[in-house]
C-alpha positions in Angstrom: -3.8 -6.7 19.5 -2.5 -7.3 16.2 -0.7 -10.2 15.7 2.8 -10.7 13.2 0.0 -11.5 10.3 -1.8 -8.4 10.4 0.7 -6.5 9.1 0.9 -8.1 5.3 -0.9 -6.8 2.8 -0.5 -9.6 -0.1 -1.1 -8.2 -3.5 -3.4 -9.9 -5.9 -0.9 -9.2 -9.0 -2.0 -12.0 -11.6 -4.1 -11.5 -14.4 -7.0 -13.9 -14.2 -9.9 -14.5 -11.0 -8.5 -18.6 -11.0 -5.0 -17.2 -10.0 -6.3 -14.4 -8.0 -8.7 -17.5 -5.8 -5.8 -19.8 -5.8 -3.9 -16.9 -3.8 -6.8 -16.5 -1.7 -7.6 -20.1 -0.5 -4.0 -20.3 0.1 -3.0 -17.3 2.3 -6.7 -17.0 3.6 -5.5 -17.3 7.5 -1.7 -16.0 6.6 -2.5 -12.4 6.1 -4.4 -9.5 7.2 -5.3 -8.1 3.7 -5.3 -8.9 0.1 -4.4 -5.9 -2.2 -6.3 -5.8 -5.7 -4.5 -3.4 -8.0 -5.8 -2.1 -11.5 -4.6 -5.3 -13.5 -6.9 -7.8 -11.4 -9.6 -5.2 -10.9 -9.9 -4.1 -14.9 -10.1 -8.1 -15.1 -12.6 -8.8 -12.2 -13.9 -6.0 -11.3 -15.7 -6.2 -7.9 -16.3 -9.8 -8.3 -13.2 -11.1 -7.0 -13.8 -8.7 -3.7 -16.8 -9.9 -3.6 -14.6 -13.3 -3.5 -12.4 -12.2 -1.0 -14.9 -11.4 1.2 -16.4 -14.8 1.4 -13.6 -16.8 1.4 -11.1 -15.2 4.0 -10.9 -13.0 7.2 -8.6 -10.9 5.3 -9.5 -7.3 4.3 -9.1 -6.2 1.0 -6.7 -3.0 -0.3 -7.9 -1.5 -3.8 -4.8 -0.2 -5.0 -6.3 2.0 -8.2 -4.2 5.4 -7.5 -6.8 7.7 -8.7 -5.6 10.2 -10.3 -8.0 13.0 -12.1 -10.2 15.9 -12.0 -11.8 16.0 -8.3 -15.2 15.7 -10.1 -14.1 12.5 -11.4 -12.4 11.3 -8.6 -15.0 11.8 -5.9 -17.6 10.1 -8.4 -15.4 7.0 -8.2 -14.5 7.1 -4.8 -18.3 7.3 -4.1 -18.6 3.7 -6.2 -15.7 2.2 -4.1 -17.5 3.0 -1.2 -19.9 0.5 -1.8 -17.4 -2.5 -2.1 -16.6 -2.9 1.7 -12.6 -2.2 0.9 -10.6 -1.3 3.8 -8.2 1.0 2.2 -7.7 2.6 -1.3 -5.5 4.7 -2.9 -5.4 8.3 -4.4 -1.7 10.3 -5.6 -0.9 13.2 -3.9 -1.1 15.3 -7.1 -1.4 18.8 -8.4 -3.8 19.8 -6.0 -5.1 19.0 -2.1 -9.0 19.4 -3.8 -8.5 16.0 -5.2 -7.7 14.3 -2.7 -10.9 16.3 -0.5 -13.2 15.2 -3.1 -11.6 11.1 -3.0 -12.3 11.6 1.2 -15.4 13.7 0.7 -16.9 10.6 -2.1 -15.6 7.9 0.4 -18.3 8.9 2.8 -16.1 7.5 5.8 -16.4 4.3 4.5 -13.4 3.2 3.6 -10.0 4.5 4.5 -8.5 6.9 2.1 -4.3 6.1 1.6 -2.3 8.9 -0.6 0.3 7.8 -2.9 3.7 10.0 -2.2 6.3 8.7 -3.9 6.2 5.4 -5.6 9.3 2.9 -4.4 10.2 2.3 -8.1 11.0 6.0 -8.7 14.3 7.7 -7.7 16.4 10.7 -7.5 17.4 10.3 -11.2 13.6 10.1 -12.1 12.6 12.8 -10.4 15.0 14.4 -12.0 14.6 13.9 -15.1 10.5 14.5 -14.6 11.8 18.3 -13.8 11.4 18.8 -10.7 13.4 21.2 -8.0 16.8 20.3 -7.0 15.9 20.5 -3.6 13.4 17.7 -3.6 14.7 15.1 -6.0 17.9 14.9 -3.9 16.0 14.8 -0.7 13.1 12.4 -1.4 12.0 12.3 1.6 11.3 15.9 2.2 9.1 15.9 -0.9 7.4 12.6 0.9 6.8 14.3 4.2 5.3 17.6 2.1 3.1 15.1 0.7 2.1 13.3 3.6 1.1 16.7 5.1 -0.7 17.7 2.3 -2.7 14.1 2.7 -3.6 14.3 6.3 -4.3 17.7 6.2 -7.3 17.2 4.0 -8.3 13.9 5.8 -6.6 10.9 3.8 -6.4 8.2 6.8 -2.6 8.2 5.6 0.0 7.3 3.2 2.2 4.9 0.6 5.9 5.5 1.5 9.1 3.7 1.8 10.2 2.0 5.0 13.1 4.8 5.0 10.5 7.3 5.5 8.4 5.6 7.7 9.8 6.7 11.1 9.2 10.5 9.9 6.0 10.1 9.2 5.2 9.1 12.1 7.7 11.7 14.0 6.3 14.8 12.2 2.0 13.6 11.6 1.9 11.5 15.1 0.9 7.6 15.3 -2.7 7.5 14.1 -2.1 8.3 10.9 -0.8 5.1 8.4 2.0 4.8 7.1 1.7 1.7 4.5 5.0 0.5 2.8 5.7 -1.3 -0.3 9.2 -2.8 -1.6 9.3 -4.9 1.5 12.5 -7.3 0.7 13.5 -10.3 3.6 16.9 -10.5 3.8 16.4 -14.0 2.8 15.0 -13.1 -0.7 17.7 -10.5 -1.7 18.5 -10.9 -4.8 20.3 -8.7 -7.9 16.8 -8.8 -9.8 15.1 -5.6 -8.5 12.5 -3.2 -9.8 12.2 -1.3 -6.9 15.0 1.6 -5.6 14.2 2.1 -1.7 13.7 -1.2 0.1 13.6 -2.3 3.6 13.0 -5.4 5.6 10.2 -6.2 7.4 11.9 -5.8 10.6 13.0 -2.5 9.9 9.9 -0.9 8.1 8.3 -2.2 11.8 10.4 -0.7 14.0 10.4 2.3 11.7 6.7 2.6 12.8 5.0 1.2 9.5 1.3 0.1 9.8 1.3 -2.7 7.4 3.7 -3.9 4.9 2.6 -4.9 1.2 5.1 -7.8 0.5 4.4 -10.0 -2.8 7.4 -11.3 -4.8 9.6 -13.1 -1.0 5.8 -14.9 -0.6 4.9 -15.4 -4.3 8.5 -16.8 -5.7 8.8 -19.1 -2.4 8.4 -22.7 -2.9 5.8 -22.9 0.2 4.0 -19.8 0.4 2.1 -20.3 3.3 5.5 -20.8 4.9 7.5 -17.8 3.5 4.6 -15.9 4.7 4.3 -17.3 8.2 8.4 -17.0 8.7 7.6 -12.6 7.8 5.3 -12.7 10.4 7.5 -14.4 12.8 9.8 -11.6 11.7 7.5 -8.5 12.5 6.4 -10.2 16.2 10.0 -10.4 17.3 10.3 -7.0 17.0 6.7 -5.7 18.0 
């Protein structure tokens, strides 16, 4: 059974391997994975997986969004493959043969997450990046058409708000992950925010979300280890 820890993702988002180690020796028994996005891994490359790997239980998450031709994409996902990642991540984007070819490259070796709608963007953005009325002001509908688009061509799941979470799961069934970024305690709120749809981890759980990817409340907090233990406290009092 998974236990309260499980659920964090922690994301790797500082820009040297010393940082990216100190995070890992730190929060080595305090979270179930350890994201690696594209600043660290165009820094480190595979070497600080490699790190990850030998210094914690934790999993590791590439977070590269792939977005390109299929050719190109299933190439890549093929190299990714060979790292021993858990998850990594692909945009739901012009076309379902993309995302084939990323699951298709992946070989069933690592668990293939598509990218709906990032927490950052909103109505206004969506907006203003021309797209139908009917989906920028009902953003999660054009999740959900994305999340079908994903499963349907055998991504393990998706990236999507804790609002959405509770849909996905409604209208794709419980197997398939739902994985949800701008995770905000209520005990970190604060009026300096980048992202626009944000839960807590208590209500992305009982939403049905998989595993929560929460940074800034555990980074910014004068014992990490702490703020990190007091989330998963959180999540098991409502598991």
């Amino acid at each position: 059974m998974k236990q309260g820890k499980d659920y964090i993702i922690f994301p790797l988002d500082v820009p040297t391997i010393d940082a990216a180690r100190n995070y890992v020796k730190l929060l080595a028994e305090s979270v179930g994975l350890f994201k690696v996005g594209l600043e660290l891994f165009v820094r480190s490359g595979p070497e600080i997986i490699e790190y990850i790997h030998t210094h914690s239980v934790a999993r590791v998450f590439l977070d590269l969004k792939l977005h390109d031709i299929p050719a190109t994409v299933g190439r890549a996902m093929a190299r990714i493959s060979d790292l021993g990642v858990a998850f990594t991540t692909v945009h739901v984007g012009e076309t379902p043969r993309m995302l084939e070819a990323a699951v298709e490259g992946s070989g069933g070796k690592v668990g293939i997450l598509g990218v709906t709608v990032l927490t950052s963007v909103s109505a206004e953005d969506l907006k203003t990046a021309g797209y139908r009325e009917d989906f920028y002001e009902d953003i999660p509908r054009t999740v959900i058409q994305r999340a079908q688009i994903a499963q349907k061509t055998g991504c393990a799941g998706v990236i999507c708000s804790g609002l959405e979470a509770q849909q996905i799961k409604e209208k794709l069934g419980a197997d398939f992950l739902a994985v949800t970024p701008g995770i905000r305690p209520v005990w970190t709120a604060t009026d300096k925010e980048d992202q626009q749809r944000i839960t807590t981890p208590a209500q992305a759980i009982t939403a049905g979300a998989d595993y929560l990817v929460i940074g800034r409340p555990i980074r910014d907090a004068e014992n990490p280890r702490q703020a990190a233990a007091r989330i998963a406290r959180e999540i098991e009092n409502v598991l």
